[in-house]
N, C-alpha and C positions, 0 to 999 in steps of 0.2 A: 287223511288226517290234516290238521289245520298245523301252519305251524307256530311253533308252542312261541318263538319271538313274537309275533303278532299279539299275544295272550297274555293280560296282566292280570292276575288275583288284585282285590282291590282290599279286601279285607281280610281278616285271618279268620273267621267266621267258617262254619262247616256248612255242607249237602245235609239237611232234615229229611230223612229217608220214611217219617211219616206223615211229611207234607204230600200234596196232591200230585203237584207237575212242577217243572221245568219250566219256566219261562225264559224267552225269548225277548226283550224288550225291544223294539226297532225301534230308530228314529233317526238315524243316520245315515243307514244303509238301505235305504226305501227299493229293494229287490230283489230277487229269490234267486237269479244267475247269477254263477260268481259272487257269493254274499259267504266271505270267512265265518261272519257271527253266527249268520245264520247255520252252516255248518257244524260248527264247535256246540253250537248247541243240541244239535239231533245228536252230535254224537255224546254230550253229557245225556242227553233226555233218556239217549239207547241204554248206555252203561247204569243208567239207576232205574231203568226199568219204568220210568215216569214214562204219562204222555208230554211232549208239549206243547206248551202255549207263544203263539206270537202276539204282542201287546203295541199298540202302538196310539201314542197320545197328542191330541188335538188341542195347541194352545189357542185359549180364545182371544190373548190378546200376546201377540210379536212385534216389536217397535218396525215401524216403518209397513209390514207388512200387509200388503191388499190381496182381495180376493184373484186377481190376478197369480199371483204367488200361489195359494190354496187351490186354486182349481189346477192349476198344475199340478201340484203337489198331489190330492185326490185323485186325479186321474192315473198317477202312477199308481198308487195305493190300490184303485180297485183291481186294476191288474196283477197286484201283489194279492191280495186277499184271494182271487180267481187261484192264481198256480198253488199256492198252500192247499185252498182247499183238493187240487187233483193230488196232491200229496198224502192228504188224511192230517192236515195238521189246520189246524183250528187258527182265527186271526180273532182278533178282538180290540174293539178301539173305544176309548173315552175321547167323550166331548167334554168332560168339566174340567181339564187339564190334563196337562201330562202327567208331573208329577202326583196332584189329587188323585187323578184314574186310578193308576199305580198302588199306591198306598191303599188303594182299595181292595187292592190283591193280596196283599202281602202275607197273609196265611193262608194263603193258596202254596206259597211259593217254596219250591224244596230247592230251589237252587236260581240264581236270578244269569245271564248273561246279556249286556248291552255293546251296542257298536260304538266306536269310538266318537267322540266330537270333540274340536276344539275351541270353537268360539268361549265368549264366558259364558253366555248363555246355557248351552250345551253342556258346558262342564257344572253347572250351578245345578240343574237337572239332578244331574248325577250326585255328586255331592249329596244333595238331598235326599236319596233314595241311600244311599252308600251311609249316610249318620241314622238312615230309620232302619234299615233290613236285618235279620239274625241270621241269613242266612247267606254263605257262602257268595260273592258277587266276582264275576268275570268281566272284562273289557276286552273285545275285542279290534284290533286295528284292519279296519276293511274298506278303507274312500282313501288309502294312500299305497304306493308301490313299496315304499322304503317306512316303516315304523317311525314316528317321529323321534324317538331317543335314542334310535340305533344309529339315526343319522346323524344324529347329533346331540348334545346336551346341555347345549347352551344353543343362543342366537344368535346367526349368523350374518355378516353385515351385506354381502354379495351372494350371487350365483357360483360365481367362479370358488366360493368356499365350498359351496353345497355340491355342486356338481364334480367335484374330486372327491369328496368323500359318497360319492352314492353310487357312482358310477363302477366301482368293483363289484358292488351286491344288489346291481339291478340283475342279474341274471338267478340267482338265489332266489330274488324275493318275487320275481316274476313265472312263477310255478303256480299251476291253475289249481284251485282246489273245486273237487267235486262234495257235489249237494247228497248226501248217504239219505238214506229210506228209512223214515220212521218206521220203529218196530213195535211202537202203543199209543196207536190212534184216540182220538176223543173226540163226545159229542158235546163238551160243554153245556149240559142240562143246569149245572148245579151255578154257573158262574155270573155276576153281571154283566152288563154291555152284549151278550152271548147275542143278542138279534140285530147288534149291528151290523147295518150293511152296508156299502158305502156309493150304491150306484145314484143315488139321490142326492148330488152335490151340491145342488140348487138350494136346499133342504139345508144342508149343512152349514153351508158359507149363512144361510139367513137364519139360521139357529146359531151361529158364533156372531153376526153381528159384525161381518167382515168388509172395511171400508171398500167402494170399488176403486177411486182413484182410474177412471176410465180402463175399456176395456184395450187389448194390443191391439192393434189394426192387423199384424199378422197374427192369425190364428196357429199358435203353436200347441198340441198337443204334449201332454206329461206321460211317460210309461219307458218301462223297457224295450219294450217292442219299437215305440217309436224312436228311443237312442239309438235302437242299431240302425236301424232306415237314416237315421241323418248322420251317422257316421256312416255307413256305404253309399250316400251321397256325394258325402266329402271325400273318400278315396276317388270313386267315379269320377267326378267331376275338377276338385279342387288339388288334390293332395299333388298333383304331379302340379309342378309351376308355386305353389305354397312359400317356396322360397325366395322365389324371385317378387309376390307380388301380396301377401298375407300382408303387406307394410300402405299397400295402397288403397287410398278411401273410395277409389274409381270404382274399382272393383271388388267384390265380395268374396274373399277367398277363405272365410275362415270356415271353420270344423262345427260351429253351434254346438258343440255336445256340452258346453260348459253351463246350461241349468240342469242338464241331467246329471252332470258330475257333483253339482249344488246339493241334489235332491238324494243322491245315491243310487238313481235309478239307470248306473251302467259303473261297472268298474272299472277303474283307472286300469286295473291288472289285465283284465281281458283285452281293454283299446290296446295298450302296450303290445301284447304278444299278437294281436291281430297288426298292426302297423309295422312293426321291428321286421316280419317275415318276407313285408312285401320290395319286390326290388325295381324302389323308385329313388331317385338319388334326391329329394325331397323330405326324407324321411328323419333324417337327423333334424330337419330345422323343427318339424310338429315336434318331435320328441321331446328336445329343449324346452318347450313351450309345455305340454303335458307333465313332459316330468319335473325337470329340476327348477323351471320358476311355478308351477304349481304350489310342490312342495318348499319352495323356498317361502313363499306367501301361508301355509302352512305353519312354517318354521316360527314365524315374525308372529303369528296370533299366539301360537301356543307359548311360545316363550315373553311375550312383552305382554302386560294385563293392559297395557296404557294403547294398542294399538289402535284404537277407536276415537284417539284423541288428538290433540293437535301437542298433549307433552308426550308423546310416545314416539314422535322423532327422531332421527339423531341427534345430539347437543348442539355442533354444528349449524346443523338446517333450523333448528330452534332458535340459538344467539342471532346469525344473520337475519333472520325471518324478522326477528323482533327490531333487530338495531335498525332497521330499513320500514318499521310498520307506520311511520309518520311520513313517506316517502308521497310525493303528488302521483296519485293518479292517474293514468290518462282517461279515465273513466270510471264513476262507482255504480254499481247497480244495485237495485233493491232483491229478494227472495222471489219474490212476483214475477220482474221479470226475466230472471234464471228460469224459472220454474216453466213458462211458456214462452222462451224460444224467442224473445223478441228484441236480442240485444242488437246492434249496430254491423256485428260480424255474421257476413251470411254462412257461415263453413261452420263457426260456435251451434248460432239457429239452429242448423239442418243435423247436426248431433245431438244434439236437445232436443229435436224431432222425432228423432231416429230412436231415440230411448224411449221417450214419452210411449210412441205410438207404436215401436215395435217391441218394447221390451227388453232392449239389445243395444250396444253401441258399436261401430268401427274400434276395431284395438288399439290401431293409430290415433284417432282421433278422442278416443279417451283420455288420454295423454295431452293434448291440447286439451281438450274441455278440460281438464282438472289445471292446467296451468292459467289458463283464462281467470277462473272463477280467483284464483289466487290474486292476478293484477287486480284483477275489477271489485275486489269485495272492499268493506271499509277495515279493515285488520287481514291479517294473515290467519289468524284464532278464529274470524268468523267464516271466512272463507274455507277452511277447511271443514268448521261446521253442515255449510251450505250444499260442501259437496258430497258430502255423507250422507244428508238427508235425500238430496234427490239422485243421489246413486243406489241409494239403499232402497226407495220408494219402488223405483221407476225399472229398476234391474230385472229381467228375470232371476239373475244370478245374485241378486241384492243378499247381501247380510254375508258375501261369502268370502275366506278368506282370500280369495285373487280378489274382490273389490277394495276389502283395506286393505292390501298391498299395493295395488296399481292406486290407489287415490294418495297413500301415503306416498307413493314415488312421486308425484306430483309436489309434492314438498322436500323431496330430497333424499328419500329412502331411498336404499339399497341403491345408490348412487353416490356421487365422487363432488364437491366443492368445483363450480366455475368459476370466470374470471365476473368478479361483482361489477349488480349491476342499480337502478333502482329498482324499488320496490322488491325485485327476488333476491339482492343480496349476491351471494355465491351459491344460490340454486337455480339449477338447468332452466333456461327460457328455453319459449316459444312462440313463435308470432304467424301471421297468417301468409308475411312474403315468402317464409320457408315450405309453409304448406306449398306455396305454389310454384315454385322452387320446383317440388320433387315429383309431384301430382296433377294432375288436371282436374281442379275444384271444383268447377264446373260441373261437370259429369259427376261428381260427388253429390252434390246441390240440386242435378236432377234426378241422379235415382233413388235419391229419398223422398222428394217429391212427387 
């Protein structure tokens, strides 16, 4: 059984016991392991004796998003469609939108359940679907350890809030839930989209018209199968030392599983209870990282509509930013050459490199890139624009709540007033004699090279 906290009724709307099926709507939880929706649903499907349906919708147009993004994305999908079908449960997907797909179903539908999202994007979706359906709609919470309202109800301004209040009901909320066996299979004869398939990506990305924006230079694979291969990587190899060295751009110590976590195609629950078991004294630092600034970045989207912006700040980080936005320069750059890596600072470059071509940034060095772009833009307003777009472009993990979190700390989130200075005010600097201060840049500058 799913648990029922995880589970919100969205409307007061009944189960139509002479509708057809049960749907399933995915789009958040892009996988059939450890997927709560997916559960909670075979178990409504089972109790009303429906078969069901898993639905899943193809936007043709996502701000910032390239076929980069989508082939990933697809590539988990086909693996999703593959295990349903060994299940006897049918997948179905539109190409003419998410939302349109949908609405196409809709007297199909004896009962609708979706996975949770919180961008506004994601919540607009829904929304829409939740002001057209008659019938009974679910939400499930399944891309986070802790429920968002359980953790809290408001927006919290630190970790050190979140992680006291989570930290008694991660053991509660960290119970596996098993996937139950459909009991009324279907062949989908009577429905549309029924012969889509999704092994022809090629097809797909050029039937949506999906910008390339070059392709990664590292060829990262999208799916389940391959989230757990690069998380038993990272315990292999990285997870022991994690502590000591997850900080340095020398070296590459990080976990990658953060566009699978993007995509839904590995659950937070399962890394958790797979990590928590293992006895390596490293394990508290992933954790913190996993859990409580995951979900703190979480926290900050679903609770602030402004997070996407440059007023969705704190007041603070806002009034300094401004009082200081006529401040000289030590240098302004244009979008052009942010975009290709060709400013003056070799350490900036090779991060803007490292994104461009791999898809991916150093964690640390994120943090510089985002404070850079702030000195060197012409405003603070734009600057913060600047780094939206090409965090959001160039990301594998682009559009996800750790990117506007980590790019808003660059401005001063979830952060504490320094001692002011120009142009940042009383928000955190960083410059590159600190980089090299702690690192050896060098070796940074050549292995991304």
């Amino acid at each position: 059984m799913v648990d029922e906290l995880r589970i919100t009724k969205r409307n007061t709307k009944m189960e139509k016991h002479e509708k057809s099926f049960v749907f399933y709507w995915m789009q958040a939880s892009q996988r059939v392991e450890h997927n709560e929706a997916l559960a909670f649903a075979i178990e409504k499907a089972n109790a009303l004796a429906k078969p069901l349906i898993v639905y899943f919708g193809l936007a043709a147009q996502y701000d910032w998003a390239s076929a980069r993004h989508y082939r990933f994305m697809l590539e988990g999908l086909v693996e999703v469609q593959k295990e349903l079908q060994k299940r006897s449960i049918q997948m179905i997907v539109s190409s003419i939108g998410v939302v349109e797909g949908l609405k196409t179903l809709l007297e199909s539908i004896a009962c609708l359940i979706v996975d949770a999202g919180y961008t506004k994007i994601e919540r607009t979706w829904r929304k829409q679907i939740l002001d057209t359906i008659e019938v009974a709609m679910y939400e499930v919470e399944a891309n986070v350890l802790v429920p968002v309202e359980i953790a809290s109800k408001k927006e919290l301004y630190n970790a050190a809030l979140l992680r006291k209040r989570i930290e008694p009901m991660l053991s509660y909320f960290s119970q596996t839930t098993t996937i139950p066996k459909i009991l009324y299979p279907n062949t989908l004869d009577s429905l549309p989209f029924a012969d889509t398939r999704l092994e022809n990506i090629a097809g797909i990305l050029a039937t949506l018209e999906i910008p390339e924006l070059g392709e990664s230079a590292l060829k990262v694979n999208g799916g389940t199968p391959q989230a757990y291969k690069t998380l038993e990587s990272f315990i292999e190899h990285h997870l022991s030392g994690y502590d000591a060295y997850h900080n340095d751009p020398a070296v590459s110590y990080g976990s990658n599983v953060s566009p699978y976590l993007h995509f839904g195609q590995i659950s937070v629950v399962d890394i958790y209870n797979i990590i928590k078991s293992l006895d390596i004294a490293d394990v508290p630092a992933f954790l913190e990282q996993l859990i409580v600034r995951r979900e703190l970045a979480i926290n900050f989207v679903y609770y602030n509509p402004l997070y996407d912006t440059f007023e969705g700040l704190p007041q603070w980080a806002q009034a300094t930013l401004i009082q200081h936005e006529y401040d000289k320069r030590p240098v302004v750059y244009d979008f052009k050459t942010l975009e290709e890596g060709t400013t003056d600072d070799p350490y900036w470059n090779a991060a803007q490199h490292e994104m461009v071509r791999a898809g991916t940034m150093h964690s640390y060095m994120r943090m510089y890139w985002g404070k850079k772009i702030l000195e060197w833009s012409p405003t603070p307003q734009q600057g913060f624009a600047w780094a939206l777009q090409l965090n959001n472009m160039y990301q594998a993990d682009g559009r996800d709540p750790n990117g506007y979190a980590g790019l808003a700390w660059c401005f001063g989130k979830h952060d504490r007033p320094w001692p002011e200075r120009t142009v940042f005010g009383s928000v955190r600097y960083m410059n590159a004699k600190g980089l090299e201060r702690k690192f050896n840049m060098s070796a940074y500058v050549d292995r991304i090279n």
